[in-house]
C-alpha positions as CSV (number, residue, x, y, z in Angstrom):
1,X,0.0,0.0,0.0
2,X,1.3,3.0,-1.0
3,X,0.7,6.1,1.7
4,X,2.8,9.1,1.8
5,X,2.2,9.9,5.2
6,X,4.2,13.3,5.5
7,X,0.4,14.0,2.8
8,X,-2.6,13.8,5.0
9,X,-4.9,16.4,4.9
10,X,-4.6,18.8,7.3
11,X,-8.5,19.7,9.3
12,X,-9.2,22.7,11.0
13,X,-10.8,21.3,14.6
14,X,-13.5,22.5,15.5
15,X,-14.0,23.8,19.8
16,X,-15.8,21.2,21.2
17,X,-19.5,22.2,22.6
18,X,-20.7,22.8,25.8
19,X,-22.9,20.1,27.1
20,X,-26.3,22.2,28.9
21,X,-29.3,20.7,30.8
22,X,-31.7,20.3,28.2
23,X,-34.8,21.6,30.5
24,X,-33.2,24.5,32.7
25,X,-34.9,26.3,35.6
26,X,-35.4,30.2,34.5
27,X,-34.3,32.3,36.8
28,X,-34.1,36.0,37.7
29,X,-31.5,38.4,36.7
30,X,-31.7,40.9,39.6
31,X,-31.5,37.5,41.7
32,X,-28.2,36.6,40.3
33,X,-27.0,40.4,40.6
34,X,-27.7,40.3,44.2
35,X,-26.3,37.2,45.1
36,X,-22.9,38.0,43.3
37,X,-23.1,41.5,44.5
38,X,-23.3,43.1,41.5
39,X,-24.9,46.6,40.1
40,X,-27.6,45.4,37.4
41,X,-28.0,47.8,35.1
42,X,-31.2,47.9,33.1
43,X,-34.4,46.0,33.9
44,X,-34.4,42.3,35.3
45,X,-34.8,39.5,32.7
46,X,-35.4,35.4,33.2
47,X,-31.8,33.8,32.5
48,X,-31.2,30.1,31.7
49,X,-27.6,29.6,31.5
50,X,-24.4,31.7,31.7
51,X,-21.2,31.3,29.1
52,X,-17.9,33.0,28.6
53,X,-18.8,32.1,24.6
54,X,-20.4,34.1,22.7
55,X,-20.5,31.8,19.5
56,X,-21.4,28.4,22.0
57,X,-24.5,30.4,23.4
58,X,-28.1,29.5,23.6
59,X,-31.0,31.9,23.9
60,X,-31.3,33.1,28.1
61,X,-28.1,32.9,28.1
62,X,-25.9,35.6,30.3
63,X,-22.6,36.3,28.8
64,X,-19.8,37.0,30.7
65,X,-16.9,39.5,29.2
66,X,-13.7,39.2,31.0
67,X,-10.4,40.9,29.9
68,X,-8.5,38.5,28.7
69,X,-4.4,39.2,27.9
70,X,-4.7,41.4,24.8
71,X,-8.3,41.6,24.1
72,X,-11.7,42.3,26.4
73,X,-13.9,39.7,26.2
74,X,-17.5,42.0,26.1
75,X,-16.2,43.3,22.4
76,X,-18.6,40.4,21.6
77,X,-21.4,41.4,23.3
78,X,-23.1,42.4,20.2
79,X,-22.0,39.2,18.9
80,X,-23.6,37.6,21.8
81,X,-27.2,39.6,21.7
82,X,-27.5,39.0,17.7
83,X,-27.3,34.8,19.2
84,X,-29.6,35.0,21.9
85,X,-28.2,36.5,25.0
86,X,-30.3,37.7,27.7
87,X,-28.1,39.6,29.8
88,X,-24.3,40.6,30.3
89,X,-22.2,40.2,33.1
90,X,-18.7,42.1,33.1
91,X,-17.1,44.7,34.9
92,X,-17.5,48.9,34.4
93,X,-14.7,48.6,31.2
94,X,-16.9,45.8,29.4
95,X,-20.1,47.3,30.6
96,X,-19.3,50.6,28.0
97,X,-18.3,48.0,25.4
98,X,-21.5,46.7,26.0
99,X,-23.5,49.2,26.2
100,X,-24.9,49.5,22.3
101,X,-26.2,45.7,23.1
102,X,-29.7,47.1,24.5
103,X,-28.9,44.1,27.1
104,X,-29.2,44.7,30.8
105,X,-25.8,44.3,32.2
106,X,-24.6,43.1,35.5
107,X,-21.4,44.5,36.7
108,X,-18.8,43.6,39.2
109,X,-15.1,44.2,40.1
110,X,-14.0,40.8,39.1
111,X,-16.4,39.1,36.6
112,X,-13.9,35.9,36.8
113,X,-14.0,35.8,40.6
114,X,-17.5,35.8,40.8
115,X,-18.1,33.1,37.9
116,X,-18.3,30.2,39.8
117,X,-20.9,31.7,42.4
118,X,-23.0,32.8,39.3
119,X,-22.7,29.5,37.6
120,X,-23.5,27.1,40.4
121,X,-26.4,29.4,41.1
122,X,-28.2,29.9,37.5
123,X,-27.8,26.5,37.3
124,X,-28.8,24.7,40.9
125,X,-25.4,22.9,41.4
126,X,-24.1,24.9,44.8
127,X,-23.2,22.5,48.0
128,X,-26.5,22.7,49.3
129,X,-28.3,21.7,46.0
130,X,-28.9,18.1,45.3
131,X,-25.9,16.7,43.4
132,X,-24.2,13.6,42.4
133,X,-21.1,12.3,44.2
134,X,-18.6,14.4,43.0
135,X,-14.9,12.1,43.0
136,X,-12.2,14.3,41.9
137,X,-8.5,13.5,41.5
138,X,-5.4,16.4,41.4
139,X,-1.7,16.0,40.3
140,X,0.7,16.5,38.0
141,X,0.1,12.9,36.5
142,X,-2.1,10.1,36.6
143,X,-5.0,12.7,36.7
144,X,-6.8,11.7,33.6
145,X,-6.1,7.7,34.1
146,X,-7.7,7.4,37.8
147,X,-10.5,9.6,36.6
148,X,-11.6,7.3,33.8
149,X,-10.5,4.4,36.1
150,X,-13.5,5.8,38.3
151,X,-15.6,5.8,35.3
152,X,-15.3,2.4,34.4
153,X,-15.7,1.0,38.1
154,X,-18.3,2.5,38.5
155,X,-20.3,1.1,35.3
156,X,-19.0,-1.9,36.5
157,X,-21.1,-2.4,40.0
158,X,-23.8,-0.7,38.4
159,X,-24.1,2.9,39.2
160,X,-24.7,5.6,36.7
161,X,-21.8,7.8,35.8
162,X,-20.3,10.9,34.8
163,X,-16.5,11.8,34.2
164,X,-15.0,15.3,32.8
165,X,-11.3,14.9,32.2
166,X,-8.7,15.8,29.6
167,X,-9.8,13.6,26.9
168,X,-13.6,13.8,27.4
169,X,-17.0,14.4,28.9
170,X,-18.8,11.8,29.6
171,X,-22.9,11.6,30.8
172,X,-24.3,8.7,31.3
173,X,-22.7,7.0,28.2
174,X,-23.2,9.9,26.8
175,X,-19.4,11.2,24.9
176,X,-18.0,14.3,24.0
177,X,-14.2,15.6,22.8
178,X,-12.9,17.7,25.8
179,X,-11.4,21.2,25.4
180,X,-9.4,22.4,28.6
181,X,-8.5,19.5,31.0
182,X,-11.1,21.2,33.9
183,X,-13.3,23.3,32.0
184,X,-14.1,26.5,32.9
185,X,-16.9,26.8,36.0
186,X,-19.6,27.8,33.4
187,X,-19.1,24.6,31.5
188,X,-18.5,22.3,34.5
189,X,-21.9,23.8,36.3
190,X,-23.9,23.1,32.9
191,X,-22.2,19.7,32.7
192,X,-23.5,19.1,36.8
193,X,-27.2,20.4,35.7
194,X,-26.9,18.3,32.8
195,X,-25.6,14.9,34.6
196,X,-28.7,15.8,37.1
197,X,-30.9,15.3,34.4
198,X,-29.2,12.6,33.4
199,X,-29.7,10.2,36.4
200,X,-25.9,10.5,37.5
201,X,-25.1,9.0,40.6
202,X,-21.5,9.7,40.8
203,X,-18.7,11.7,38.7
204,X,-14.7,11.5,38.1
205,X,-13.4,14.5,38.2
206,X,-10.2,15.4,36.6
207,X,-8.6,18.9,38.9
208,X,-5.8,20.9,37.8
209,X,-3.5,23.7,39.5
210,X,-5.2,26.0,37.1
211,X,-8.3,24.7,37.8
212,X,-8.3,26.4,41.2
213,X,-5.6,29.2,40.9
214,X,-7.9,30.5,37.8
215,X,-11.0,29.7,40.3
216,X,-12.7,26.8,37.7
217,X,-13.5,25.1,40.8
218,X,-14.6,27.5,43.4
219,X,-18.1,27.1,44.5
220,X,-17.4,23.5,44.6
221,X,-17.6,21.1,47.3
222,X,-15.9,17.5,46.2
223,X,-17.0,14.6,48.6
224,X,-13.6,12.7,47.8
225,X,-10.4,14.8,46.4
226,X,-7.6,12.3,45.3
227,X,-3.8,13.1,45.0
228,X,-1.6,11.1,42.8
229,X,1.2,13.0,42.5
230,X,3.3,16.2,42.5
231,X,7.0,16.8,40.3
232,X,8.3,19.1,37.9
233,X,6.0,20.9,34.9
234,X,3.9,23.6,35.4
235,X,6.9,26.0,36.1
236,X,5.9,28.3,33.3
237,X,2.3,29.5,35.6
238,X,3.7,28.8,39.2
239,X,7.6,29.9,39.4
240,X,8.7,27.0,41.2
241,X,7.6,23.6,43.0
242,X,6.8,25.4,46.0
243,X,4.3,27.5,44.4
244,X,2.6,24.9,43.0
245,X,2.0,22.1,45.6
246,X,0.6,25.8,47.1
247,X,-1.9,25.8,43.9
248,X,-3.1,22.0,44.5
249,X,-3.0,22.2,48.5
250,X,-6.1,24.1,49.0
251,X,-8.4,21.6,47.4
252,X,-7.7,19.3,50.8
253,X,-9.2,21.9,53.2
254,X,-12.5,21.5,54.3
255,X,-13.5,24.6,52.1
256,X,-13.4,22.2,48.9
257,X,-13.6,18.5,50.2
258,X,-15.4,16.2,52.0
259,X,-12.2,13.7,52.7
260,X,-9.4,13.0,50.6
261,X,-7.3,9.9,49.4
262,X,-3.9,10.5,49.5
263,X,-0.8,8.4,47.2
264,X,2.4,8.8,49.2
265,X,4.5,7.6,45.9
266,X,6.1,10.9,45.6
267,X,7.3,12.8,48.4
268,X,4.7,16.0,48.3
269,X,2.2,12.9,48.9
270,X,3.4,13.1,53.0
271,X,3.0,16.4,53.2
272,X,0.1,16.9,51.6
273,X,-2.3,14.3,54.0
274,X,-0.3,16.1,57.0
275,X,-1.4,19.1,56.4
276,X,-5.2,18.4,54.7
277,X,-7.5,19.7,57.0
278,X,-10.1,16.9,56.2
279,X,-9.9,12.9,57.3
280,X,-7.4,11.4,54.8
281,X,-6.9,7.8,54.0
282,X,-3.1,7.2,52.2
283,X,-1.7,4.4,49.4
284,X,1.2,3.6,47.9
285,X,2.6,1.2,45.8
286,X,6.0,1.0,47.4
287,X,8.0,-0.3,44.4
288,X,7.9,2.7,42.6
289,X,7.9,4.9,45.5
290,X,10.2,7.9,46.0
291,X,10.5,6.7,49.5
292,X,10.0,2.7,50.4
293,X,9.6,3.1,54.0
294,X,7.1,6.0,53.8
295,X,5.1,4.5,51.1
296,X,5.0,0.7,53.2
297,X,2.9,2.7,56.1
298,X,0.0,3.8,54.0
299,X,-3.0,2.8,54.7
300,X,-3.5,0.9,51.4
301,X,-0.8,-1.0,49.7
302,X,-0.6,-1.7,46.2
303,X,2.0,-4.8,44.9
304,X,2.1,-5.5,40.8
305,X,2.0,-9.1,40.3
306,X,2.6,-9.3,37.0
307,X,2.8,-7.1,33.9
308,X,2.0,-8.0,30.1
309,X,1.6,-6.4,26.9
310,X,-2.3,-5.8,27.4
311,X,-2.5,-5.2,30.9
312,X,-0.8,-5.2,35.0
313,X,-2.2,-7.9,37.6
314,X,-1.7,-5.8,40.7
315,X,-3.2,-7.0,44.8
316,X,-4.8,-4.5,46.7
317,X,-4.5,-4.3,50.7
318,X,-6.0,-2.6,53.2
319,X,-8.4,-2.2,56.5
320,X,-11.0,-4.2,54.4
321,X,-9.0,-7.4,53.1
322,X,-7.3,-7.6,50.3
323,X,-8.1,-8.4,46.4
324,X,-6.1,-9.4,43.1
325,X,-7.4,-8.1,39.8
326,X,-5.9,-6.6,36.6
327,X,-6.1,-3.3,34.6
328,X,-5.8,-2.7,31.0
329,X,-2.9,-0.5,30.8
330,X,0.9,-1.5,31.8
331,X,3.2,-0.2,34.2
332,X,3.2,-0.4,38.0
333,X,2.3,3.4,38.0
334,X,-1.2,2.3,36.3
335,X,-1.5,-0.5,38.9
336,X,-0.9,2.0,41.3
337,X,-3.6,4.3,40.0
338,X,-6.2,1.6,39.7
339,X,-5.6,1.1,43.3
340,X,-6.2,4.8,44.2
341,X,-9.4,4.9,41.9
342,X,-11.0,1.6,43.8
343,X,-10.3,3.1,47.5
344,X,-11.7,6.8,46.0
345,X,-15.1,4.6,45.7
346,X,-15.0,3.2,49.4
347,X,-14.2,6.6,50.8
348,X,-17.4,7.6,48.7
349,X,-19.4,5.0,50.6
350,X,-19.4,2.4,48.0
351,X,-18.7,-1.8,49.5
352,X,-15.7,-3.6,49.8
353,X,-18.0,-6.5,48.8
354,X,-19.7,-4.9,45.8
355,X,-16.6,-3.9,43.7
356,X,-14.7,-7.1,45.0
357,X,-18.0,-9.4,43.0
358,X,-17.7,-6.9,40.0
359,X,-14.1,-7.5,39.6
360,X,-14.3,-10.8,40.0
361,X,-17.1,-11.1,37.6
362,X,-15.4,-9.6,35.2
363,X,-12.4,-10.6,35.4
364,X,-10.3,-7.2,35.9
365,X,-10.9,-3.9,35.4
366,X,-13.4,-2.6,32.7
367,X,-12.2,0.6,31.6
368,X,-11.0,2.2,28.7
369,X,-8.2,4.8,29.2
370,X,-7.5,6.5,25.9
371,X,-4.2,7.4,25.5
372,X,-2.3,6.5,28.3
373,X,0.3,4.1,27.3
374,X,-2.4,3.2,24.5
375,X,-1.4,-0.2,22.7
376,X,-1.9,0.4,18.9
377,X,-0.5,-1.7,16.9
378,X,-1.2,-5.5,15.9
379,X,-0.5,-9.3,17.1
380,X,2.7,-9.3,14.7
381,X,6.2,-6.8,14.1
382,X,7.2,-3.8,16.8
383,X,4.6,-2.9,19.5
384,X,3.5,0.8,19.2
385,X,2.6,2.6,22.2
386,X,0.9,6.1,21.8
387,X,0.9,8.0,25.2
388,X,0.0,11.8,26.8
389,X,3.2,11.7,29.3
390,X,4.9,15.3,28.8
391,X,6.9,15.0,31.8
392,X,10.2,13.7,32.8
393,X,8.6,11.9,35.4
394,X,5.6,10.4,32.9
395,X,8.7,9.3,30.6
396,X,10.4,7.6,33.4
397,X,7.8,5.4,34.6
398,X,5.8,4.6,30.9
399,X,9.2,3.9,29.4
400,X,10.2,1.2,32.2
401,X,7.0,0.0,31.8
402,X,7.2,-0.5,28.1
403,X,11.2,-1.9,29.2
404,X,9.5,-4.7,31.1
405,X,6.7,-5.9,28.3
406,X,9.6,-5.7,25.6
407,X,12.2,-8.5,24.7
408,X,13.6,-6.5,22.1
409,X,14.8,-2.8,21.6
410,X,12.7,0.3,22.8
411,X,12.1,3.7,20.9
412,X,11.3,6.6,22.5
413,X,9.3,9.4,19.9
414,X,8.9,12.8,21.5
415,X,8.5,16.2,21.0
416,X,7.8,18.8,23.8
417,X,4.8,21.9,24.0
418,X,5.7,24.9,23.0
419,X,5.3,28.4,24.8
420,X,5.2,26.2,27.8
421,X,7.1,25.2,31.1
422,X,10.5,25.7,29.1
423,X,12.9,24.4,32.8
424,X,11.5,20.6,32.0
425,X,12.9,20.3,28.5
426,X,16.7,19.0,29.4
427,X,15.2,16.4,31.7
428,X,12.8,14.8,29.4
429,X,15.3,14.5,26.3
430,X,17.7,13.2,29.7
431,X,15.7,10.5,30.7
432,X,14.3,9.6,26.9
433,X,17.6,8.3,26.6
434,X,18.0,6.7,29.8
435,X,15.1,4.3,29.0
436,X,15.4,4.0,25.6
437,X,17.7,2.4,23.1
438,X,16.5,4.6,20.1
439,X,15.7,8.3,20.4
440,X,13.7,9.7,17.4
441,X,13.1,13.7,18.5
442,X,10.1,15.7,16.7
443,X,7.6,18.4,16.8
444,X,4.3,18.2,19.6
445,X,2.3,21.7,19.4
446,X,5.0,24.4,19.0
447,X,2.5,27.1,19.4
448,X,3.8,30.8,18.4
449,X,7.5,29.1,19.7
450,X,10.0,28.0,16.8
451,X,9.6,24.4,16.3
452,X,13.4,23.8,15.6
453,X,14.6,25.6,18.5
454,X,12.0,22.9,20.7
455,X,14.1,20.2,19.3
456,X,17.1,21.6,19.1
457,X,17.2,21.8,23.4
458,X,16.1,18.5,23.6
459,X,18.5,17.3,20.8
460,X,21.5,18.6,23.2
461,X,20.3,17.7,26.4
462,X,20.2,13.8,25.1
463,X,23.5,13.9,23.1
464,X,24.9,14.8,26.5
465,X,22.9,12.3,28.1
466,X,24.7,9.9,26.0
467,X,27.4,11.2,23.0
468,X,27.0,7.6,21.6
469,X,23.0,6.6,21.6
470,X,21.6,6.3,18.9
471,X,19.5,10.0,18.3
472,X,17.3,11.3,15.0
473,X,16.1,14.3,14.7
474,X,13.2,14.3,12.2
475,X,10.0,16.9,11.7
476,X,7.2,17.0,10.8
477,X,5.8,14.1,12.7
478,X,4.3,12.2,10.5
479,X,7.5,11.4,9.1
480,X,9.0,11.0,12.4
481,X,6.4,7.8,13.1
482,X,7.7,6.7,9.7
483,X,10.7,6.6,10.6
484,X,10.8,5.4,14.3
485,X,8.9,2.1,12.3
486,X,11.6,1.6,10.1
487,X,14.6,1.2,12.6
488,X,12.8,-1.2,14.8
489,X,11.1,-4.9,13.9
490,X,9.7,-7.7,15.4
491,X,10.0,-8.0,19.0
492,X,10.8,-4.6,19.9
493,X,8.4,-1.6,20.9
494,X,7.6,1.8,19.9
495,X,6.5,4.5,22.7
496,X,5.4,8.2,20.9
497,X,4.9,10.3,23.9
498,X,2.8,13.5,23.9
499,X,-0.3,13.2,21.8
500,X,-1.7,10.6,23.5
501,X,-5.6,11.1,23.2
502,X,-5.6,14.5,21.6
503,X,-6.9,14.9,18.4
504,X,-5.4,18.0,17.4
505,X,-1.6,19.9,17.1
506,X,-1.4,23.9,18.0
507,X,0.4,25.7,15.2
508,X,0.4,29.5,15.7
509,X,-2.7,29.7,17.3
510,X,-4.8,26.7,15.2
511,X,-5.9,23.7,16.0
512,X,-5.4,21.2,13.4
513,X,-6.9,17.8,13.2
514,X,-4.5,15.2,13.7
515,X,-4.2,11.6,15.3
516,X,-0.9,10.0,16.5
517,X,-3.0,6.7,16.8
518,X,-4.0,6.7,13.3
519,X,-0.6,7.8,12.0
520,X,1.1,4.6,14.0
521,X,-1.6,2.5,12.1
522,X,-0.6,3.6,8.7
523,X,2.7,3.8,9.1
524,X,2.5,-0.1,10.4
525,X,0.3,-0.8,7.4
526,X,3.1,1.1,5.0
527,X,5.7,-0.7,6.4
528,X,3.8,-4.4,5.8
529,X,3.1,-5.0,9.2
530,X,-0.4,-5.7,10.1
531,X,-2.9,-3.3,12.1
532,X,-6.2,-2.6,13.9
533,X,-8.7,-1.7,11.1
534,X,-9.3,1.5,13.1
535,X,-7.7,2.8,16.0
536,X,-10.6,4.6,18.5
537,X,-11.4,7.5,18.5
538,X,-10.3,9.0,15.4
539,X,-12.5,11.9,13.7
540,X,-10.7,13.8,11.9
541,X,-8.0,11.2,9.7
542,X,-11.1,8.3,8.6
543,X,-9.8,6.5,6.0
């Protein structure tokens, strides 16, 4: 088959859309003004939602103009009245930009600030509204895995779910593409109103630092808030480490959580259940600990039992026995958050009895957990691996996982974000090498940075790694995946970390369609090597 793969069509993406309650409660403008202590100007009006969007709007909605870095929000205010609006919501600068909207206006001092108290209320999702369990997990990684983890345990002893992380939204079976990894408290509130609706008896969460430092969160009261981890990215928002276990630590006071489930595999993991100012229950699979002898006085352990290709047999033990199932993903740091996802449910009220029989009835873990260490190739020639890890820390752990699963050689395909934390680069092209026997360097989303200087740092810090590994450098990356599947062959594997689930690359300021997991399956296919027919979810590169 002849495919030039360096050819595919490049697709505009298109944002994904907000998911709404499909039969909202009107309620009163003034109301909203007095409860977010705003001035309304204008008369009162009956609102129905509330969005920062003024293209992803629906008729009643209020829209919110914030100033943003180089532009003010409310210049589409007239945008928003011509779709529908029935109100705005800014502060004294947006409310004379919208002031030729004929739209009553609410303003305030901080229209971001007060977001979340305007959301949760418009929409009936406060801490003293009727809600659905609300399981939320924080950290630098693992995040997005224990979140749909929780998703899939939970179909699996038969309650009714939700999950919002990175990769998706999900309602009741019910599946959308995600756009930021915790969406912003408009969306998140319409998502609670909608999962409501929906029947939803519980939802993973997926939290990050900006989550609560650009207040996504506030007005939010999780009954269980996870940790899995804390180590270096992030850097560009938060200065140093310091600064942001400060942006996490907050969301295990008794302002934003119920209780908390802590993982003491990284050292943070101590301080943060020491200082948590609600009843915390620890874990800690102490193989892969940064500490053995902290991690072996957790509450729960976690011990792998055996790792394959396909999946990691881990045993669970704790104050309520102990259990021995599998997930579908490899590496102990997957075992270890499967572990944290099952005890999240128990601190949530859930049996030890009921998710023992489900596991046991099904033999393992029933979730799917889309790009994380995402096995994409077929039965015969190199294993591909497509993965999200953009740390140093994600490439340490994913590539000894992929080590142990491998007989044969193992190539590491990377590129790094651009206009992001710049301080991590040097130690991800560091320990690329480290685990890897082939290093193939290329492009991830450069942004408005200069693709070649992206590589060009990690080209040097893994030259000096190692002067004599084996190193390409090779952009765009759809030739990169080409050539990463001509230097290895049967027996050996192929890790390209970064895209992971993302269906998209960010090139000054667009996002274009693109699939790293369709790319690895026709570069297979071009090479002779059989593949999966289709590798899910791909919409934007269908053959």
């Amino acid at each position: 088959m002849d495919i030039d793969l360096t050819q595919l069509p490049r697709v505009r993406r298109t944002p994904p859309t907000m998911l709404r309650p499909q039969r909202p409660t009107p309620r009163s403008l003034a109301e909203l003004a007095t409860r977010i202590g705003g001035e309304l100007r204008g008369d009162d009006a009956r609102i129905t939602g509330i969005t920062l969007s003024s293209s992803d709007l629906a008729a009643g909605d209020v829209f919110v103009g914030i100033r943003g870095a180089n532009r003010h929000g409310a210049e589409f205010a007239v945008q928003a009245a011509a779709n529908g609006a029935s109100a705005v919501l800014t502060d004294a600068d947006g409310a004379a930009l919208a002031d030729g909207t004929g739209l009553p206006v609410v303003v305030v001092d901080d229209p971001r600030g007060a977001l979340p108290a305007a959301a949760a209320w418009v929409y009936g999702t406060t801490p003293d509204d009727e809600l659905p369990l609300l399981l939320a997990t924080t950290g630098t990684n693992g995040k997005t895995s224990v979140t749909h983890l929780l998703d899939g345990l939970l179909t699996q002893i038969g309650a009714v779910s939700g999950a919002s992380t990175s990769a998706e939204r999900v309602i009741a079976g019910e599946r959308v593409v995600a756009g930021l990894t915790s969406p912003e408290a408009t969306e998140f509130h319409a998502q609670l109103a909608r999962m409501r609706e929906a029947g939803v008896e519980a939802v993973a969460i997926e939290v990050s630092a900006q989550a609560v430092t650009r207040h996504r969160v506030d007005s939010v009261l999780f009954d269980v808030m996870a940790f899995t981890n804390l180590t270096h990215d992030h850097l560009d928002d938060y200065g140093d480490m310091e600064s942001y276990y400060q942006a996490k630590a907050p969301l295990f006071t008794k302002e934003r959580a119920r209780r908390a489930v802590v993982s003491l595999d990284s050292t943070p993991g101590s301080r943060i259940a020491a200082e948590a100012t609600v009843p915390v229950t620890t874990i800690a699979t102490p193989d892969i600990a940064a500490d053995r002898a902290v991690a072996e006085k957790a509450d729960w352990i976690v011990e792998v039992t055996r790792e394959e290709q396909r999946g990691t047999s881990f045993r669970l033990t704790g104050p309520e026995g102990s259990l021995e199932t599998t997930v579908p993903v490899i590496g102990a740091h997957m075992a270890s958050n499967a572990g944290l996802a099952i005890v999240m449910l128990l601190e949530a009220g859930y049996t030890w009895s009921r998710i023992r029989e489900a596991l046991e009835r099904d033999g393992g873990i029933r979730a799917w957990v889309p790009g994380r260490t995402q096995l994409v190739s077929g039965a015969e020639g190199p294993a591909v691996y497509v993965d999200f890890g953009h740390t140093p820390d994600a490439f340490e752990k994913t590539l000894a996982a992929v080590r142990r699963v491998t007989p044969g050689r193992v190539l590491m395909l990377f590129g790094a974000d651009g206009d992001r934390d710049t301080l991590k680069r040097p130690d991800m092209g560091r320990t690329a090498v480290e685990g890897s026997d082939i290093v193939v360097i290329t492009d991830h989303h450069p942004r408005f940075e200069d693709a070649p200087s992206i590589r060009q740092t990690l080209l040097g810090a893994a030259r000096a790694a190692d002067p004599q590994h084996e190193i390409y450098e090779v952009s765009p990356p759809e030739a990169a995946i080409v050539k990463a599947v001509s230097l290895v062959g049967p027996g050996d594997a192929i890790l390209w970390a970064g895209p992971g689930h993302q269906n998209y690359r960010d090139i000054e300021g667009t996002q274009w369609g693109y699939s790293a997991r369709e790319l690895s399956r026709r570069a297979l296919i071009a090479a002779g090597w059989p593949a999966p027919d289709r590798v899910w979810p791909n919409p934007y590169l269908d053959d």
